[in-house]
Structure formats: structure tokens, C-alpha cells
C-alpha positions as CSV (number, residue, x, y, z in Angstrom):
1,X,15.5,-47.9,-7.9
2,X,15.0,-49.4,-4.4
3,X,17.0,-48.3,-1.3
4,X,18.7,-50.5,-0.3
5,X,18.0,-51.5,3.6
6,X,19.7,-49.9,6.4
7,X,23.2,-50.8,8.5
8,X,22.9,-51.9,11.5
9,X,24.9,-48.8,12.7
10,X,22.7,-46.3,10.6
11,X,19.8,-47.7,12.4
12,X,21.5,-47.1,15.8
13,X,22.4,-43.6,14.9
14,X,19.0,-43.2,14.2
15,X,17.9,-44.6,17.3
16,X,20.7,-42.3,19.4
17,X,19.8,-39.0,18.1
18,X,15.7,-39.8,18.9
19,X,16.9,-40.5,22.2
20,X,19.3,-37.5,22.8
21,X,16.4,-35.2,21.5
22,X,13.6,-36.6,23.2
23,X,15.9,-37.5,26.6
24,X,18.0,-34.5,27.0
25,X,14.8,-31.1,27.2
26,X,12.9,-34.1,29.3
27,X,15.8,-34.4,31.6
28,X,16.1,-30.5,31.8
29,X,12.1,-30.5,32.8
30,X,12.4,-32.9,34.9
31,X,15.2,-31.3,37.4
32,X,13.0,-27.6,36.9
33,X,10.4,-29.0,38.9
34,X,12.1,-30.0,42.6
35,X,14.0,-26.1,41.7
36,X,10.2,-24.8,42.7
37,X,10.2,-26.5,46.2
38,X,14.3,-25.4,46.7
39,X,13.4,-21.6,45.7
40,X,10.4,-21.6,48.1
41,X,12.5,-23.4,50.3
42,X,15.5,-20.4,50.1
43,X,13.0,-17.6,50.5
44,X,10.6,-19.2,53.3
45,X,14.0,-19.9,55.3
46,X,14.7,-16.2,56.2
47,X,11.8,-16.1,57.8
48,X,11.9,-18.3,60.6
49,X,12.2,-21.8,61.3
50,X,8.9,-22.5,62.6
51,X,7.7,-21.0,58.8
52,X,10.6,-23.3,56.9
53,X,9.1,-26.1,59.2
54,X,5.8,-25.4,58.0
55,X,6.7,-25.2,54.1
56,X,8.4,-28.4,54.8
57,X,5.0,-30.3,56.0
58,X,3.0,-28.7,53.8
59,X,5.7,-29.7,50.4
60,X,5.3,-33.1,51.5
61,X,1.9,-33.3,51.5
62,X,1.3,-31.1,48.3
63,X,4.2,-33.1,46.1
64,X,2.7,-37.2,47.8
65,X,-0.7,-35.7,45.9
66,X,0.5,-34.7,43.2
67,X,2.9,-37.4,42.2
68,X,-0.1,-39.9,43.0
69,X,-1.4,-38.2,39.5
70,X,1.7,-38.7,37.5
71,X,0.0,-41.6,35.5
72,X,-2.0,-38.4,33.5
73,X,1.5,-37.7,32.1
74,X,2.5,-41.7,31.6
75,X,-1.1,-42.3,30.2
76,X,-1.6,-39.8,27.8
77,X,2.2,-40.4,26.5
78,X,2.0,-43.1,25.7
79,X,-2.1,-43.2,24.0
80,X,-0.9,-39.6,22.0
81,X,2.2,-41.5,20.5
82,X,0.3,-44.2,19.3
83,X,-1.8,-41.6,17.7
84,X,1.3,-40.3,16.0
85,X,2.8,-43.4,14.8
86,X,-0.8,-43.9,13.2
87,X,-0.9,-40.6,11.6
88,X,-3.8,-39.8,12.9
89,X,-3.5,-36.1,14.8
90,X,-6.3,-35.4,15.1
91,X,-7.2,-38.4,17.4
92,X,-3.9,-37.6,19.1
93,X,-4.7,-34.7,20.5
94,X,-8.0,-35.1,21.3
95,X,-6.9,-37.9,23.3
96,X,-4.4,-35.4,24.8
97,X,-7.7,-32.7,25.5
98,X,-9.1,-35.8,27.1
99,X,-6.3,-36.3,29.2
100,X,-6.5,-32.5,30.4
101,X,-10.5,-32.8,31.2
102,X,-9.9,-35.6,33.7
103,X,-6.8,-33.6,35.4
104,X,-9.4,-30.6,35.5
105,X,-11.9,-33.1,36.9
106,X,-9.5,-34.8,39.4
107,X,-7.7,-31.3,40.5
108,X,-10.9,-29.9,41.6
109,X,-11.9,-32.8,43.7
110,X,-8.5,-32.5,45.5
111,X,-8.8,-29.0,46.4
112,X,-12.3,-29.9,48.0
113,X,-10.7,-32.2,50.0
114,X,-7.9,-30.2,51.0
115,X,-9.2,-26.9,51.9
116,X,-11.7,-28.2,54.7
117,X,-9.4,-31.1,56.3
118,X,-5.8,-28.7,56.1
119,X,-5.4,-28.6,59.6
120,X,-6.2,-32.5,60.2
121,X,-3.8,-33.2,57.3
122,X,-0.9,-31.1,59.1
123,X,-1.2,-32.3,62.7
124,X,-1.6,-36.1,61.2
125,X,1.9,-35.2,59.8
126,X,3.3,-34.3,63.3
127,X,4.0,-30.5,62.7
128,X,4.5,-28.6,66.1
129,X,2.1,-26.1,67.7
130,X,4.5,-23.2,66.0
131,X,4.5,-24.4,62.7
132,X,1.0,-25.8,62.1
133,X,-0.6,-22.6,61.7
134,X,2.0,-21.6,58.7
135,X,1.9,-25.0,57.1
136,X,-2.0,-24.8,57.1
137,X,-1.8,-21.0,55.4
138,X,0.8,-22.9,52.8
139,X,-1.5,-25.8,52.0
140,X,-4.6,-23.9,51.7
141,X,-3.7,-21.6,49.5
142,X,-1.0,-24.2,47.4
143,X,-4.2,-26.5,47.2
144,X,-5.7,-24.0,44.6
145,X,-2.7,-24.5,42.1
146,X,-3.3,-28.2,42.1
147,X,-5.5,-28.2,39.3
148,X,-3.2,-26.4,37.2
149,X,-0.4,-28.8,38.5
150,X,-2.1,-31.7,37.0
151,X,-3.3,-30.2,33.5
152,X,0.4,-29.5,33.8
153,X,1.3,-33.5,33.7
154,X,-1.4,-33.8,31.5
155,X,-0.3,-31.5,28.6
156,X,3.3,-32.6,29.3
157,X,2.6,-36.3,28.3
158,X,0.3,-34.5,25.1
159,X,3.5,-33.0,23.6
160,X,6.0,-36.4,25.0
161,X,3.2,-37.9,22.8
162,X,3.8,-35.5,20.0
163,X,7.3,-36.0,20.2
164,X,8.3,-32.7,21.8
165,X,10.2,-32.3,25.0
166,X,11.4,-28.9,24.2
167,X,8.8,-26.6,24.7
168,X,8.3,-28.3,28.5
169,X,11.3,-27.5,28.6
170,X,10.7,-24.2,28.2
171,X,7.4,-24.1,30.0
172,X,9.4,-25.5,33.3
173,X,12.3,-22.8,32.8
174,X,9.9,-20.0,32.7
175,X,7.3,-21.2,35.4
176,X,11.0,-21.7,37.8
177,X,12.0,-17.9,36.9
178,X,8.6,-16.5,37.2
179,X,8.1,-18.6,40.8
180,X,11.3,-17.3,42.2
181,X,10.5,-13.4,40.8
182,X,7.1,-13.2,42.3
183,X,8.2,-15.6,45.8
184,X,10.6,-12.3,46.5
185,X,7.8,-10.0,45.8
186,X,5.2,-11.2,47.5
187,X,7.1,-12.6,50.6
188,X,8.9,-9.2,51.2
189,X,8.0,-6.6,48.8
190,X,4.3,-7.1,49.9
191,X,5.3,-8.4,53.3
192,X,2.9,-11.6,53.0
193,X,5.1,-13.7,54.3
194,X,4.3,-17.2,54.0
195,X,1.1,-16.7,52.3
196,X,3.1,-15.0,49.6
197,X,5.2,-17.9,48.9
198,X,2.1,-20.2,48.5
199,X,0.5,-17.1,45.7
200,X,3.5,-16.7,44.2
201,X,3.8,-20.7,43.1
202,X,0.7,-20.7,42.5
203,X,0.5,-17.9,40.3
204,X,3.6,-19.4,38.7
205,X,2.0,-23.2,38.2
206,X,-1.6,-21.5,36.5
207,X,0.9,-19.2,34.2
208,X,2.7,-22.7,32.9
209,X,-0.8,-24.1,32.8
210,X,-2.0,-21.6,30.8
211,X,1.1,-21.7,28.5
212,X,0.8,-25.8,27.8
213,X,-3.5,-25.1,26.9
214,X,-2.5,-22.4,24.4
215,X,0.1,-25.0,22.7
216,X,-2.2,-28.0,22.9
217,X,-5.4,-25.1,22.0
218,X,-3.4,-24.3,18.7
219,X,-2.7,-27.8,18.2
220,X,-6.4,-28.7,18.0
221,X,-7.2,-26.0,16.2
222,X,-5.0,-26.7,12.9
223,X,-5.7,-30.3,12.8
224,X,-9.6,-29.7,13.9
225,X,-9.5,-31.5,16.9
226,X,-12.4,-30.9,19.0
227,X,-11.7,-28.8,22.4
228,X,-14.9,-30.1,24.5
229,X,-15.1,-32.5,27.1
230,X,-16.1,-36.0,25.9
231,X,-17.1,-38.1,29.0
232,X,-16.4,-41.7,27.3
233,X,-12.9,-40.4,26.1
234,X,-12.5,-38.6,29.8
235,X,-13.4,-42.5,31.2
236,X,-11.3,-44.3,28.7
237,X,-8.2,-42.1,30.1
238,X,-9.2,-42.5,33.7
239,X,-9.4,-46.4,33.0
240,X,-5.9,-46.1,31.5
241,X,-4.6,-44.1,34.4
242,X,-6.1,-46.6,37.6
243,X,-3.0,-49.6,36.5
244,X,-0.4,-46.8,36.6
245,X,-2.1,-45.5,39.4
246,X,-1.5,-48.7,42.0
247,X,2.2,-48.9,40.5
248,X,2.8,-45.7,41.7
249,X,1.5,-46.1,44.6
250,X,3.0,-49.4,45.4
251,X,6.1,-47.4,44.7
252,X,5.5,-44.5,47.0
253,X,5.0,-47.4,49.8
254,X,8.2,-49.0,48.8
255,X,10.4,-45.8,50.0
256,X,7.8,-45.0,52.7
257,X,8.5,-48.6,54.4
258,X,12.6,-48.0,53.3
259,X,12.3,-44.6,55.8
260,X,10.2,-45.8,58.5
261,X,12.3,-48.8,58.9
262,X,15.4,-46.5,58.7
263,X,14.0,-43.7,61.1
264,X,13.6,-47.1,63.2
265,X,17.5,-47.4,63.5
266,X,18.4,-43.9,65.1
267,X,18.9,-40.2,64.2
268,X,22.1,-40.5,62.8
269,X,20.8,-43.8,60.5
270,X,17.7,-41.9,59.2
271,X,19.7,-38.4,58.5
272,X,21.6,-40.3,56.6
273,X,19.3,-42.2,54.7
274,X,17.6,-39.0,53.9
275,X,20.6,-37.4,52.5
276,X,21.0,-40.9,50.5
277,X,17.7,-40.8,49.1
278,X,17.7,-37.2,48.1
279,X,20.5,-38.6,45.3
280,X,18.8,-41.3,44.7
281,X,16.2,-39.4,43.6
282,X,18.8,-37.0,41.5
283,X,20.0,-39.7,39.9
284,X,16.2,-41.4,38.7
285,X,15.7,-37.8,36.8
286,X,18.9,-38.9,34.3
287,X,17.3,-42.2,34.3
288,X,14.0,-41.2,34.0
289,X,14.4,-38.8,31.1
290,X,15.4,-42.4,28.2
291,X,11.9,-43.7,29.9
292,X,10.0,-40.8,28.7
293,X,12.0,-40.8,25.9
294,X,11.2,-44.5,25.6
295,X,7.2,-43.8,25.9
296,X,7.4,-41.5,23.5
297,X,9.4,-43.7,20.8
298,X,7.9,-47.1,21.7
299,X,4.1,-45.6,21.7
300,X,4.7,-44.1,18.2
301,X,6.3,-47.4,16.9
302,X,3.7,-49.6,17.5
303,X,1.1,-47.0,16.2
304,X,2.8,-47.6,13.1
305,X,2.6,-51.3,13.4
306,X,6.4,-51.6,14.0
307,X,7.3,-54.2,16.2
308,X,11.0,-54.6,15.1
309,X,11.3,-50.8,14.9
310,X,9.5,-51.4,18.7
311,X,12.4,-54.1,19.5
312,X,15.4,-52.2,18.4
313,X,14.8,-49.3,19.9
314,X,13.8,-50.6,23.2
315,X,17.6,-52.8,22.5
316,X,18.9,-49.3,22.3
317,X,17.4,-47.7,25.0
318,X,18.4,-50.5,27.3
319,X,22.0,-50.5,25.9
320,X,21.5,-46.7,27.0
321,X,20.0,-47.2,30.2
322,X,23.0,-49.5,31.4
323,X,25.7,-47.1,30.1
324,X,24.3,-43.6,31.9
325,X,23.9,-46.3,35.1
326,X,27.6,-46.9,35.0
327,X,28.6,-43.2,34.2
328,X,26.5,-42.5,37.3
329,X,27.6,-44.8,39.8
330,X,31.4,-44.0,38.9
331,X,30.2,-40.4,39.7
332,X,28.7,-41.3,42.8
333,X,32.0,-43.2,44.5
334,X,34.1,-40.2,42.8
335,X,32.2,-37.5,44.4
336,X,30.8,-39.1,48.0
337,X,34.1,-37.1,49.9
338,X,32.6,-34.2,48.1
339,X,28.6,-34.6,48.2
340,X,28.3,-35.4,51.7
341,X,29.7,-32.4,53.7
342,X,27.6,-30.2,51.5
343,X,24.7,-32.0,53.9
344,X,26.0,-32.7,56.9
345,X,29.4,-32.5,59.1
346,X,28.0,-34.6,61.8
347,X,30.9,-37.6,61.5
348,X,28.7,-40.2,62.8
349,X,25.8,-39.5,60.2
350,X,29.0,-39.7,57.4
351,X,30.1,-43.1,58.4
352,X,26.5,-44.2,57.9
353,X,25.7,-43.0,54.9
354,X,29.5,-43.5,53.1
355,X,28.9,-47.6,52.8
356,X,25.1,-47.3,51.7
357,X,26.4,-45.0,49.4
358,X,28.7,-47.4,47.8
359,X,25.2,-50.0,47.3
360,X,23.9,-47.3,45.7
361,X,26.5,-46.8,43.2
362,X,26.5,-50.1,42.4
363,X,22.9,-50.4,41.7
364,X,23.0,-47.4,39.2
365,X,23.0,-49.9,36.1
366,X,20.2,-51.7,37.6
367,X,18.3,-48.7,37.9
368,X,18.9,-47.9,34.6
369,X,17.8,-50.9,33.0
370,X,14.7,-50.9,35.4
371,X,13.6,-46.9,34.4
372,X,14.3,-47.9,30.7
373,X,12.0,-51.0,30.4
374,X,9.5,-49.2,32.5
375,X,9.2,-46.3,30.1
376,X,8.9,-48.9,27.4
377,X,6.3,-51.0,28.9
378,X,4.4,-47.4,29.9
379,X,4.6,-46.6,25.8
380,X,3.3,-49.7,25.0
381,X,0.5,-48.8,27.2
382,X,1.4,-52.5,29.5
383,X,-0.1,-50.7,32.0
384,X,-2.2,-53.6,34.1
385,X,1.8,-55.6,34.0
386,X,3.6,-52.9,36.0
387,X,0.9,-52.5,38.1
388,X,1.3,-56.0,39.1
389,X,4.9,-56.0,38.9
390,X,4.7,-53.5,41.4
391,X,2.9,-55.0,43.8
392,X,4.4,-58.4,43.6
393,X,7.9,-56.4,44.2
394,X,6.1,-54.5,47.1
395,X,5.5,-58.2,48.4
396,X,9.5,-59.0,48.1
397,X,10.6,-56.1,49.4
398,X,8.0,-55.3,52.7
399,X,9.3,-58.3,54.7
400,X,13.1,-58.2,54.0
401,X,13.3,-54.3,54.7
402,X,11.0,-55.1,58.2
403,X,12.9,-58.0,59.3
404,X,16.5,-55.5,59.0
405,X,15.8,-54.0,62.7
406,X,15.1,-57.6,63.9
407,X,18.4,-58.6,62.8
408,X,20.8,-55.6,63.9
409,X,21.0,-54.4,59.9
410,X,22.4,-50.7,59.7
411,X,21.4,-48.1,56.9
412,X,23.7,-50.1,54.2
413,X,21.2,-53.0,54.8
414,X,18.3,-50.6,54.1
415,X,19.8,-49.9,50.7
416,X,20.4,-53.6,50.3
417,X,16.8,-54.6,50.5
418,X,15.9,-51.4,48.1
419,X,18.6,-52.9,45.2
420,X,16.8,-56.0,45.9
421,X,13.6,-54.1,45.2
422,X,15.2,-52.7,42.0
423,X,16.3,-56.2,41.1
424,X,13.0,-57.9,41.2
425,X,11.8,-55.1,39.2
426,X,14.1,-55.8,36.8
427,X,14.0,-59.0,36.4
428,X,9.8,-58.6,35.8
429,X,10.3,-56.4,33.6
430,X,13.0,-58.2,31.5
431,X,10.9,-61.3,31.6
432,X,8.0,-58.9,30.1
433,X,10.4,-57.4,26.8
434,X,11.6,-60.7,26.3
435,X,8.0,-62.5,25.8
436,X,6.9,-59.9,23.2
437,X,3.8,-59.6,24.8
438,X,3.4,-56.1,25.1
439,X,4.0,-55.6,20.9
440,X,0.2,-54.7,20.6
441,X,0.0,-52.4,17.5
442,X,-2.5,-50.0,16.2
443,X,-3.9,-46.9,17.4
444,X,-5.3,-47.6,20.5
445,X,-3.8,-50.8,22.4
């Protein structure tokens, strides 16, 4: 007896509880990992300003290298799902030991750039003569846990691939506690000070390392996947990783021009504008959380060789993406009265950031459709398109935000330009879904 074919609306339940699953632990992961920076942040603080200004400097610096390696999470999402929806996995995760290799590989070389140019990398930051010497102690000793942060992104994307965002889940809540546990003991109980801040995470960020290798280990082990390094595969993952690479760093530009042009307009302008884009950034790990669950769901269909499986659920996810867009941006012009005192009571910094606010609000459902489509395009392993999406929106956006000093354009104009930026994004990446193009199937793209 056949079955007869599913409803539209069974296949949109279908879709809605893959989303929730995969979308909902990735979201929780996603907020644990700006917690570490906070809880260091908390602890340093008592100790003096000059040691909070130092943490500060040397945070920057640490999180602008390691987010330049987020494509070993994107990548290896996306080339593990395909895997999946091939039932092959075995491949999968040998892809995914791949992946780990090269953030091995790429972790060491940071720290032996790190360690010996510290002090260069501080003062080119600007810190003052009383906090250089503690954000040089941070950074040196943080360096060594960079390894372990990147075979952290690495693993992550093997088990988005795998279709678990639970257990990094997990991994992040754990490695949060554990960082704030040993931060207190090693900043005051062993009266290390700063030093002890820097051990502690990087204690913390090796312990969640080690936790993701003996999941992926065990992984290999019952599907006899091998565990050595494999220099074609470690190059095929690199190769993957350089489009994603120049997207994300075209990105990074984008809201390093947005600040410098803002820190261009005055103190009060750029407080604000910090303040702005610290929500900003809240609000892209709701968004961001349906792409990974879109990587995870697109890269398995089209493994399969299911491009209208691909199609619907990338419908969905858009339908998704617009929706928690709206929900947010109400949430933003409910709670500005609320959200901004928590930051600042300078009134002159408030009036500047309440109307950019409002553009920000507004451009939630753009954002939305913008993460979702990107997180679709990254599963479909499109890498070399966003890459020059990217750039060609970098191109957009690097005059108009210049030109906004020029013409006497306050921090709301800032924010202006950056929808604008989000709205050439979207449109790229609309025109991309819609041509079908990136509905390669098999295995490997």
C-alpha cells in the first residue's frame, strides 16, 4: 500500500521542529561564548582599572583572531551535513577530523605570531603606559588557548554537521561554569591577578576542547573513521575555508569603518554607537542560531540529492527568519526606555542613540532574512558567492558611511548606511536562492 504524499502543513511541521531543535541549543551556545569575556570582565574589574583596561585591549585583539577563523565551523558544517544526507559517516567525520587538523595547524601558527609581537600588538591598539604591561601578560598567556579555541569551532561545525547542537550546548555551559570557578581561584585565591584570569580561560577553553575530541574520537571510532591527519583532506578544508574567509573579513571591515566613522562624530556619538552595536550583536545570535540551523539542514538535503526538500526548507527558514526579525524589533522599541540606562545616564549620549535605535529596530526583519539565506548558501557550501557578495556590499557600503561626516550625518545616519549594508546583502543573496544555482547535490559540492 503506498503512502500517500505529505500536506503541505505536515511538511511545515516537519520543517519547524528541525529548526527549533537544531536553532534553539545553537542559540544557547552561541550567547555562552561572549559570557567568557563578561565573567573575566566582572572579576578583572576589582582589580583596577588600569588591569580592566588591559583585559579590554587584549579581548579585542584575542576575539578579531579568532572570529577571523569562524569559517572552520561554517566549512566543516556544512561538508559534514552533506556527508549525512549521503549516509556516508564515515566520510563525515573524517572530514570533520580534517577540519580539526587544520585548526591545530592554523592555532599554532597564531600563537607563534602572538607571543613574540604582544607588546607591538598592544601599543598599536593605543593602550596607555599603565595598562600595556597587564594587557601583554593577558595576551601572552590567552594566546596559548587559541589552539584549543579553534579545534573548538572546528568540532562545533562536526556535530552542526551531524545534526547535534545539544551537546555544544553543553560543552559551552560547562566551559562558562568551569571559566568563572577557576577565574575566582586563580585571581584571588592564588593572588595571580591578571595572569590568573588569562590561565583560568585558558584552562577552561583546552577542558571544552578536550570534551568536543572525545565526542568526535568516539564518533570515529564506531563508524571506523580514521583519526590521522590527511594533508589533501587538511587542503581541501583550508581551500573551503579561504571564500568564507574574505566574507568574514569584508564583514569585520564593514563595522570597523561603521566605528571609525562614528568615533569621527564625537564622544557622545561613538558611546552611543557602541552601546547600539553591542545589541546589534545580541540580536545576530537569535538570528544567527536558524543559519546554523540552516547549514545544518540545507547541507544534509542536498547530500541526499534533495533539491525541493533543499527549497522548502530554505522557504521555511526564511518565513522564520522574517518572523523572529519582527518579534525583535518590537522588543527593541518596547524596551529602548529600559535598555539604555542600564549603559549609560549621560542624557546627551541617550538622545543619540534613541533614534538609531529606532533604524535598528526596523531593520530586524532584514537581518533576519539576510542571516537565514546566508546560513543556507554556507550549507550549500556557495562559499566563493558570499565571498563576493561581501565584497561587492563592502564596495556599497565604504563610501556612503565615509561621505556621513562630510555631510553633517549624526549616529542615526551611521545606522542608515549599515541597513543599507544589510539591504544589499539581502538583495544578493535573494537573487542567489532564487536562481537555484547553489542546488549542487552529492557528497561533496
Amino acid at each position: 500500500m503506498t503512502q500517500a504524499p505529505a500536506t503541505p502543513k505536515a511538511v511545515r511541521r516537519q520543517h519547524d521542529r528541525e529548526i527549533v531543535a537544531l536553532a534553539v541549543p545553537a542559540f544557547g551556545a552561541l550567547v555562552a561564548e561572549p559570557l567568557f569575556v563578561l565573567a573575566d570582565s566582572a572579576i578583572v574589574g576589582h582589580l583596577g582599572t588600569a588591569q580592566l583596561a588591559g583585559l579590554g585591549i587584549a579581548s579585542a585583539l584575542l576575539t578579531t583572531a579568532v572570529s577571523i577563523f569562524v569559517f572552520l565551523a561554517y566549512a566543516t558544517t556544512a561538508a559534514v551535513a552533506r556527508r549525512v544526507g549521503a549516509d556516508d559517516l564515515q566520510a563525515a567525520i573524517r572530514q570533520g577530523m580534517d577540519g580539526i587538523w587544520l585548526a591545530l595547524l592554523l592555532g599554532a601558527g597564531v600563537i607563534a605570531v602572538v607571543l613574540p609581537t604582544a607588546p607591538s600588538l598592544v601599543e598599536l591598539f593605543g593602550a596607555s603606559d599603565t595598562a600595556a604591561p597587564y594587557a601583554t601578560t593577558y595576551l601572552r598567556i590567552s594566546s596559548l588557548g587559541i589552539p584549543a579555541m579553534l579545534v573548538v569551532l572546528a568540532a562545533t561545525g562536526v556535530l552542526r554537521g551531524l545534526q547535534d547542537t545539544k551537546t555544544p550546548l553543553y560543552v559551552a555551559l560547562a566551559g562558562f561554569i568551569a571559566n568563572g570557578i577557576l577565574n575566582v581561584g586563580l585571581v584571588y585565591g592564588a593572588d595571580l591577578g591578571i595572569a590568573g584570569s588569562a590561565w583560568g580561560t585558558v584552562i577552561a577553553q583546552w577542558g571544552m576542547a578536550v570534551a568536543y575530541l572525545v565526542v568526535v574520537v568516539r564518533g570515529a571510532r564506531r563508524h571506523g573513521a580514521s583519526l590521522r591527519p590527511d594533508a589533501a583532506g587538511i587542503r581541501a578544508s583550508a581551500q573551503a575555508g579561504v571564500p568564507l574567509l574574505v566574507r568574514t573579513l569584508s564583514l569585520r571591515a564593514i563595522l570597523m569603518i561603521a566605528t571609525a566613522v562614528a568615533a569621527r562624530l564625537g564622544d557622545a556619538d561613538i558611546a552611543a554607537h557602541q552601546i547600539i552595536l553591542s545589541l546589534w550583536s545580541l540580536l545576530a545570535f537569535a538570528l544567527d542560531a536558524i543559519a546554523i540551523a540552516g547549514q545544518a539542514i540545507i547541507g544534509r538535503y542536498l547530500g541526499a540529492g534533495d533539491t525541493a526538500g533543499a527549497r522548502q526548507a530554505c522557504r521555511r527558514m526564511v518565513e522564520w527568519g522574517i518572523a523572529v526579525g519582527v518579534v525583535l524589533g518590537i522588543l527593541v522599541v518596547i524596551s529602548r526606555p529600559l535598555f539604555l540606562p542600564l549603559f549609560t545616564s549621560d542624557s546627551v549620549v541617550k538622545d543619540a542613540a534613541l533614534p538609531a535605535l529606532v533604524i535598528v529596530a526596523l531593520s530586524q526583519p532584514i537581518c533576519g532574512v539576510v542571516f537565514t539565506l546566508d546560513g543556507v548558501l554556507m550549507g550549500a557550501g556557495d562559499g566563493p558567492y558570499l565571498a563576493w557578495a561581501m565584497i561587492l556590499t563592502l564596495a556599497v557600503f565604504t563610501p556612503v558611511a565615509l561621505l556621513i561626516p562630510t555631510l553633517g550625518g549624526g549616529l542615526t545616519a551611521v545606522w542608515t548606511a549599515m541597513t543599507l549594508m544589510m539591504t544589499v546583502r539581502m538583495l544578493t543573496l535573494w537573487l542567489r536562492t532564487r536562481s537555484g544555482r547553489w542546488l549542487v547535490t552529492g557528497a561533496t559540492r
